[in-house]
C-alpha positions as CSV (number, residue, x, y, z in Angstrom):
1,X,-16.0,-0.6,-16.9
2,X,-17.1,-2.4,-13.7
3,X,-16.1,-6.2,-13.1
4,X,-16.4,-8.9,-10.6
5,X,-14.0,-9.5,-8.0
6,X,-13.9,-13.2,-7.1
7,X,-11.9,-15.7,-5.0
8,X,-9.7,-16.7,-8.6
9,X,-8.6,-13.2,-8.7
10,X,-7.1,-13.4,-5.2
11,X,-3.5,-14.5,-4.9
12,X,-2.4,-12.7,-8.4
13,X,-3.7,-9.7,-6.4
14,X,-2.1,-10.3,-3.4
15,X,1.6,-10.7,-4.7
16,X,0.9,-7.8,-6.6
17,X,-0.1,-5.9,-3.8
18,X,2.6,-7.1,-1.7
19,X,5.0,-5.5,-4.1
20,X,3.2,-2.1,-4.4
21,X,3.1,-2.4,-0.3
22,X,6.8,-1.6,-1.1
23,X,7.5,-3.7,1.8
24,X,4.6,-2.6,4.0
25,X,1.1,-1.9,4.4
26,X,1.0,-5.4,6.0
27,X,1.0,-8.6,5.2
28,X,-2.2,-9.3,2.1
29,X,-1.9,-13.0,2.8
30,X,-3.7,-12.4,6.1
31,X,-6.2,-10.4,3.5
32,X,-6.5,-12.9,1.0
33,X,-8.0,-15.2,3.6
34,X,-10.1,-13.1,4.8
35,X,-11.7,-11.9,1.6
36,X,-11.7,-15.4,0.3
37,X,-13.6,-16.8,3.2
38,X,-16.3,-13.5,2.6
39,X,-16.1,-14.0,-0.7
40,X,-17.4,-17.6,-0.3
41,X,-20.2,-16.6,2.4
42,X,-21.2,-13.8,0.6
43,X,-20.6,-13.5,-3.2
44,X,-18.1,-11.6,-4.8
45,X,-17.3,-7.9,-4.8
46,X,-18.1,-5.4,-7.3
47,X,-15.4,-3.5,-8.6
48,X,-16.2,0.4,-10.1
49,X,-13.9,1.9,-12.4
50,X,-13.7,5.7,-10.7
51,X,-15.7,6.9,-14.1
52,X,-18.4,5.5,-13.0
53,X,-18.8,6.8,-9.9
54,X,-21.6,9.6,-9.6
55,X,-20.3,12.9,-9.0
56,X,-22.2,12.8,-5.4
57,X,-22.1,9.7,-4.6
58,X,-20.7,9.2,-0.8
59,X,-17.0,7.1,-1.3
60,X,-15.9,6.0,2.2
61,X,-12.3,4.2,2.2
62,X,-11.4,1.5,4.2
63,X,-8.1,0.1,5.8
64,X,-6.6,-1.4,8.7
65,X,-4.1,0.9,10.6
66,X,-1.2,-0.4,12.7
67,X,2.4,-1.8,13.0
68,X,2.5,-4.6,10.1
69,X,4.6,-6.9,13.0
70,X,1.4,-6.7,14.9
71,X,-1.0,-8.5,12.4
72,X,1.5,-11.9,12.5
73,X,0.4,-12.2,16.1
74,X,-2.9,-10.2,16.6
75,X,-5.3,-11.6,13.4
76,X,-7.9,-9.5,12.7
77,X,-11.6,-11.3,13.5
78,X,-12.7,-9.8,10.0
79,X,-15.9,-7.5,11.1
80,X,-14.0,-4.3,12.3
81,X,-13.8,-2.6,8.8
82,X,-17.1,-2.6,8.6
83,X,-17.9,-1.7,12.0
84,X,-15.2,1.9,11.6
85,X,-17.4,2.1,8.3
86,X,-20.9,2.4,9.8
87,X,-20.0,4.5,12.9
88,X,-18.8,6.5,10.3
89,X,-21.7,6.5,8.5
90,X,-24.1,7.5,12.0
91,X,-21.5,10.3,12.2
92,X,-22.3,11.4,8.7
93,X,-25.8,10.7,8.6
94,X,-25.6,9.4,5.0
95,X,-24.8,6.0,4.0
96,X,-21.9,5.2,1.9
97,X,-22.7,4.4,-1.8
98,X,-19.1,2.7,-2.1
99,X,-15.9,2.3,-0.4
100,X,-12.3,2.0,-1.6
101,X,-8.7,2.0,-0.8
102,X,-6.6,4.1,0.8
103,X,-3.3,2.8,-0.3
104,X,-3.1,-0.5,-3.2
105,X,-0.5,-1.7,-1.3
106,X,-0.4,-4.8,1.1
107,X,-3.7,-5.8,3.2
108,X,-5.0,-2.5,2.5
109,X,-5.8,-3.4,-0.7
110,X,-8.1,-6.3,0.6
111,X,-9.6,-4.4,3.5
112,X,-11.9,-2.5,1.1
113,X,-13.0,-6.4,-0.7
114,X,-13.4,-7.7,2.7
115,X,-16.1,-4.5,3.2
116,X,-17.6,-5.0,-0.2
117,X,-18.4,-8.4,0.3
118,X,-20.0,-8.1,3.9
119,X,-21.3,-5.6,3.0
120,X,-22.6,-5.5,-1.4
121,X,-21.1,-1.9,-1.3
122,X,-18.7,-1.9,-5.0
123,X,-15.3,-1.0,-4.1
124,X,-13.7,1.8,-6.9
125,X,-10.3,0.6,-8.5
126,X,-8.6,3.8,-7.5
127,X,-6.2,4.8,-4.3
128,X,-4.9,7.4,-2.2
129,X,-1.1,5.8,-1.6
130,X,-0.5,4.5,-5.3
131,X,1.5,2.4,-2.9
132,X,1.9,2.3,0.7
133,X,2.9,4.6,3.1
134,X,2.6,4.9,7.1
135,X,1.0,7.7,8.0
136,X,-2.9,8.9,7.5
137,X,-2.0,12.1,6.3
138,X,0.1,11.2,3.3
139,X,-2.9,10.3,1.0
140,X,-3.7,12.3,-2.5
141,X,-6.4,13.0,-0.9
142,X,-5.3,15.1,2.0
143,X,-2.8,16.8,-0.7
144,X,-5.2,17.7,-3.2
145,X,-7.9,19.4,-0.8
146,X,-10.0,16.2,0.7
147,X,-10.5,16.4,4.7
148,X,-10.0,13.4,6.1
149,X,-11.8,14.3,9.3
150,X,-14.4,12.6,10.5
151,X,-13.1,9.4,10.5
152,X,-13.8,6.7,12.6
153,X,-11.5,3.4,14.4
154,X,-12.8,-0.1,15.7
155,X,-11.0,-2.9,17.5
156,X,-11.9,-6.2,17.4
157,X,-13.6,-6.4,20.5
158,X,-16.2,-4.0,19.6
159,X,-15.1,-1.1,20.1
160,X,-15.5,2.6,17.7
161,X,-14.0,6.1,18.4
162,X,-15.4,8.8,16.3
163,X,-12.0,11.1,15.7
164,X,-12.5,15.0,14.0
165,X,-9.6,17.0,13.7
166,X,-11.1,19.6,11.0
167,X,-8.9,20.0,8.2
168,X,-5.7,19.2,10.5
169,X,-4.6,15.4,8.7
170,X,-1.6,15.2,10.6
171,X,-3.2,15.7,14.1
172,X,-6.1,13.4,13.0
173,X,-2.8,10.6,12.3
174,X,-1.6,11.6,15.8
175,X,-5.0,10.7,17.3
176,X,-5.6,7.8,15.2
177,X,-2.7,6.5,15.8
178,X,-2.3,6.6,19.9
179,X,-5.9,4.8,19.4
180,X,-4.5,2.6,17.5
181,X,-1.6,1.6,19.9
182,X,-4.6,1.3,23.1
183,X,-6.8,-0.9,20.8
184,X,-3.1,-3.3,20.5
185,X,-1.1,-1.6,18.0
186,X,-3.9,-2.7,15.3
187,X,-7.2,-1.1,14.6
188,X,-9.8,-0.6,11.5
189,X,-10.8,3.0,10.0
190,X,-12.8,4.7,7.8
191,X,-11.5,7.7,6.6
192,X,-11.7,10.7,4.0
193,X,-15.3,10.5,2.6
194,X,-15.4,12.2,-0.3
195,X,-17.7,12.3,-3.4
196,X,-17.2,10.7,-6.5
197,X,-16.4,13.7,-8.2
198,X,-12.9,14.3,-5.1
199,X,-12.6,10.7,-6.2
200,X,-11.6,11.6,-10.1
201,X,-10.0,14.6,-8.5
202,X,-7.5,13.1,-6.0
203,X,-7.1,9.5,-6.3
204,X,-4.8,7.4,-8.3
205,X,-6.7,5.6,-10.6
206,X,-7.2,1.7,-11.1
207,X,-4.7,0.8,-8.7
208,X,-6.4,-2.6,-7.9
209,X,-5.9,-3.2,-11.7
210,X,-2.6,-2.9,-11.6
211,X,-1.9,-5.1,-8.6
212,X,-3.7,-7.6,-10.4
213,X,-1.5,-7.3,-13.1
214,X,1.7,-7.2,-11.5
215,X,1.3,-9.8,-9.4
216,X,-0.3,-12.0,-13.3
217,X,2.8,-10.8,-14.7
218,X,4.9,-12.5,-11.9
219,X,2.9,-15.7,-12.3
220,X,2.8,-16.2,-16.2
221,X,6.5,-15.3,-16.4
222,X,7.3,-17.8,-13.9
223,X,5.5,-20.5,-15.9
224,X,6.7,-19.5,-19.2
225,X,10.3,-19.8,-17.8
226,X,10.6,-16.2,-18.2
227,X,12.8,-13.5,-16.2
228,X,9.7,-12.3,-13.8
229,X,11.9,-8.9,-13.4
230,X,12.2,-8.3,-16.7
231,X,8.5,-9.3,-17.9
232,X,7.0,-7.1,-15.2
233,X,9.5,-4.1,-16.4
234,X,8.1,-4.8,-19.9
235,X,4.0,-5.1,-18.7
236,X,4.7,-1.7,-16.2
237,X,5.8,-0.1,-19.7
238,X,2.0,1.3,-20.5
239,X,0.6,1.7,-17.1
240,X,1.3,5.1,-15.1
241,X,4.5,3.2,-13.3
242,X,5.9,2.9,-16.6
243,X,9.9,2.4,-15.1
244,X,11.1,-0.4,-13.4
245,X,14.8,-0.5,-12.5
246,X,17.0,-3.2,-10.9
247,X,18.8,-1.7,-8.1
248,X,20.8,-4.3,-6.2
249,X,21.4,-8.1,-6.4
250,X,23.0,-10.0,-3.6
251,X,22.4,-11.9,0.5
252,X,20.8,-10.3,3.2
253,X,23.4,-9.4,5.4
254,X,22.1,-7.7,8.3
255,X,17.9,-6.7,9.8
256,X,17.4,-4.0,12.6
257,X,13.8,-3.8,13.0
258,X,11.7,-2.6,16.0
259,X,8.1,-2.0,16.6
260,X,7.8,1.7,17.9
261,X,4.9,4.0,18.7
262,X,3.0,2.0,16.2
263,X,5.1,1.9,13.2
264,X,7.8,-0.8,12.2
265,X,10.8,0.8,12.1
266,X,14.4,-0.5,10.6
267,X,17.2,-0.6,9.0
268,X,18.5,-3.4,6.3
269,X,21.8,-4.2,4.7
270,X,22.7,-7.2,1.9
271,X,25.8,-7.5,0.1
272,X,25.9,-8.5,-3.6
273,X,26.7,-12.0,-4.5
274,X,30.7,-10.8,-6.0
275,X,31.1,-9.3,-2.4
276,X,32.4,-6.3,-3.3
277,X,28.7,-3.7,-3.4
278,X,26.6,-3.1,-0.2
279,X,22.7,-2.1,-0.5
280,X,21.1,-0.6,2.7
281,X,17.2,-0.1,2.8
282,X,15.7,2.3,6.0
283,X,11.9,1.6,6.6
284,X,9.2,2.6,8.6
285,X,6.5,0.0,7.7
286,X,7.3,0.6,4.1
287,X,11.1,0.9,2.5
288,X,11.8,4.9,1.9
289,X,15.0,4.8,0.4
290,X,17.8,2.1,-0.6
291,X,21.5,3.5,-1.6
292,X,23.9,1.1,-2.9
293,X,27.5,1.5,-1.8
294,X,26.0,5.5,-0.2
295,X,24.5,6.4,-3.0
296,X,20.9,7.1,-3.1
297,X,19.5,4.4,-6.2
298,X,15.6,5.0,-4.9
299,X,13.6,7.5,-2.9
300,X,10.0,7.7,-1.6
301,X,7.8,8.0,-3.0
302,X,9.2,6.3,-6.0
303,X,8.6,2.2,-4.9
304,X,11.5,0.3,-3.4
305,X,10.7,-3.4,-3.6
306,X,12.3,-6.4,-2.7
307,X,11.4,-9.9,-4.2
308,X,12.7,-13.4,-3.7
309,X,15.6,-13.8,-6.3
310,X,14.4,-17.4,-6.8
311,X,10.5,-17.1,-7.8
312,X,10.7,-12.9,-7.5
313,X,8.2,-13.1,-4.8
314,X,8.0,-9.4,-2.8
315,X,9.4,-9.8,0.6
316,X,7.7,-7.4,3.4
317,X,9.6,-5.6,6.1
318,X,8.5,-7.8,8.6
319,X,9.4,-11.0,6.6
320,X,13.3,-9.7,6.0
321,X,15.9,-12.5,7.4
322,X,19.2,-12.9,7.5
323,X,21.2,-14.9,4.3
324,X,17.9,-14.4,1.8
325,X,18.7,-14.3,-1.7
326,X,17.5,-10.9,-2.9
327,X,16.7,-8.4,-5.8
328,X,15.8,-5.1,-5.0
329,X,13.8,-3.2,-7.9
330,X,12.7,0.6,-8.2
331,X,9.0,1.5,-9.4
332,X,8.5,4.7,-10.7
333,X,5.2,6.5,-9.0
334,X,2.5,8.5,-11.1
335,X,3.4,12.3,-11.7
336,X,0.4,13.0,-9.4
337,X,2.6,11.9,-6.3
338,X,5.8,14.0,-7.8
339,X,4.3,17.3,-7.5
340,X,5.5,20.3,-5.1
341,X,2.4,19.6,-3.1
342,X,2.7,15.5,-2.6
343,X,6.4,15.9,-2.2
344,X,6.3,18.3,0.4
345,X,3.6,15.7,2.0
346,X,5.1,12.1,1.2
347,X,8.5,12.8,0.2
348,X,11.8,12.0,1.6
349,X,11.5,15.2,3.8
350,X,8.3,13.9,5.5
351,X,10.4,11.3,6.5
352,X,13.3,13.2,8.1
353,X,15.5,11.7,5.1
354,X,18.5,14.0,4.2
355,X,18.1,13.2,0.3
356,X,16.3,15.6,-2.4
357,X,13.7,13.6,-4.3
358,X,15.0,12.4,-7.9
359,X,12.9,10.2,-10.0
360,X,14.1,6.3,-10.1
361,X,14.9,6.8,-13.9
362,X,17.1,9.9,-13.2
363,X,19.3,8.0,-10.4
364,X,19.6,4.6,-12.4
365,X,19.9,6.1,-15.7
366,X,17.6,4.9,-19.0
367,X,17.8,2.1,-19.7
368,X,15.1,-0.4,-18.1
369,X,16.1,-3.3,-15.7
370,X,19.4,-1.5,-15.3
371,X,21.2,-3.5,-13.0
């Protein structure tokens, strides 16, 4: 069933896409603010469950595309979305009847609100990610048969490329991306348009949902004096990222990061509070694995997250320092994203990571909030 979308919904959303943006997928403060402020000047967004979408309906997702270092000095002026959105649309020569998200992690779960509310397009509670990840190409879409040529980038100074690599996903990234890099190392798309029908097909579904509620669950067990870990173990129990494992406790000891032909790219270490374990986290943009004392706990695509061991607030990539007090957790990920297909696509492979994909509840064993 459809609902509104308003500026109360905001900052539960936004921590709860920060820790689906498994450390990337930039920062969704920067998006809060800039859906609140359209939110106030224009109304707020309509949000489709993807049942409701008609079978040929035009769905055009939305996101911003870039290094997530980039956006803490390069803020986005708020009107490029939409601009990526109708040059795809002059490409198509069909208007969109809705746009979404490509991944429900980080800003790119507000890009697509930001759009709805310039714009009165709904925005469909599904995603291609059912997290984040770098790279254009590693979308359900693109696995299960959706072309996400033509697609179309702006910068915030105006300017639109049109990009059409046929069916190729991973040459339209490598396009896409060098634009990216000459537009600043940030840009706006539009991407895989797709009937509703490919919608029901290929996306995961109510992903903005579930940000919501992780990042409610967070809040309410905060003021109920509860564990947050633990409460959002218990909530994730009956959605389709129904295991959450703790993975490591302890300091941040150590943060190699570097920005590098557009993707954050990095290495992290912490050491547990007794002194005697050792996490280690490698990221581009987003964390793809964490091994605790060499072993592997966590792999893409299965979520690695870490929160604030204080308040359990999700801690992006880019926000990593030296001496933070950290928990890192493991999310499992829909079977959707665990196929042959998806893994061959967005698993550790894809990555160059020399670790076979096992599920988070395999590595850490049964029991939930294993520590």
């Amino acid at each position: 069933m459809s609902w509104l979308l308003t500026e109360d919904h905001l900052t539960d959303l936004a921590r709860g896409a920060a820790v689906l943006g498994t450390g990337g997928g930039g920062d969704p403060y920067v998006g809060r603010l800039l859906v609140r402020q359209a939110i106030r000047e224009f109304g707020p967004v309509t949000v489709l469950d993807p049942s409701e979408v008609d079978d040929d309906a035009l769905v055009v997702p939305t996101a911003q595309m870039g290094a997530p270092t980039v956006v803490f000095e390069k803020l986005p002026r708020g009107t490029e979305p939409v601009a990526a959105l109708r040059a795809l649309e002059d490409r198509l020569g069909r208007a969109a009847a809705a746009t979404m998200p490509i991944e429900c992690g980080g800003i790119n779960s507000m890009i697509p609100l930001l759009v709805g509310a310039r714009t009165g397009l709904p925005v469909v509670d599904a995603d291609g990610m059912g997290r984040a990840f770098p790279e254009l190409q590693m979308e359900t879409f693109g696995v299960y048969g959706v072309p996400g040529s033509p697609m179309a980038v702006a910068g915030e100074r105006g300017e639109t490329a049109v990009i059409d690599a046929g069916a190729d996903n991973r040459r339209m990234e490598w396009l896409a991306r060098g634009v990216t890099i000459r537009l600043g190392g940030v840009a706006h798309i539009a991407e895989y348009p797709m009937s509703g029908a490919d919608v029901r097909r290929t996306a995961i579904p109510r992903t903005l949902t579930l940000a919501l509620t992780v990042g409610r669950a967070i809040r309410e067990a905060r003021e109920g004096n509860l564990d947050p870990v633990a409460h959002l173990a218990e909530v994730l129990t009956d959605t389709l990222y129904g295991h959450l494992r703790v993975l490591f406790r302890g300091k941040v000891s150590d943060v190699e990061r570097r920005t590098e032909a557009g993707f954050a790219r990095g290495r992290a270490a912490a050491v547990s509070f007794d002194g005697e374990h050792k996490l280690e986290l490698v990221f581009q943009n987003e964390n793809l694995v964490a091994l605790v004392d060499g072993e592997v706990r966590c792999v893409v695509p299965d979520l690695v997250c870490l929160l604030d061991s204080e308040r359990a607030e999700p801690i992006t990539t880019e926000g990593l320092r030296y001496g933070q007090r950290v928990t890192a957790i493991g999310i499992s990920t829909p079977d959707l994203m665990r196929t042959p297909e998806a893994l061959a696509v967005f698993g550790p492979g894809a990555f160059g990571l020399p670790y076979p994909f096992q599920p988070v509840e395999t590595l850490t064993g049964d029991a939930k909030g294993q520590e």
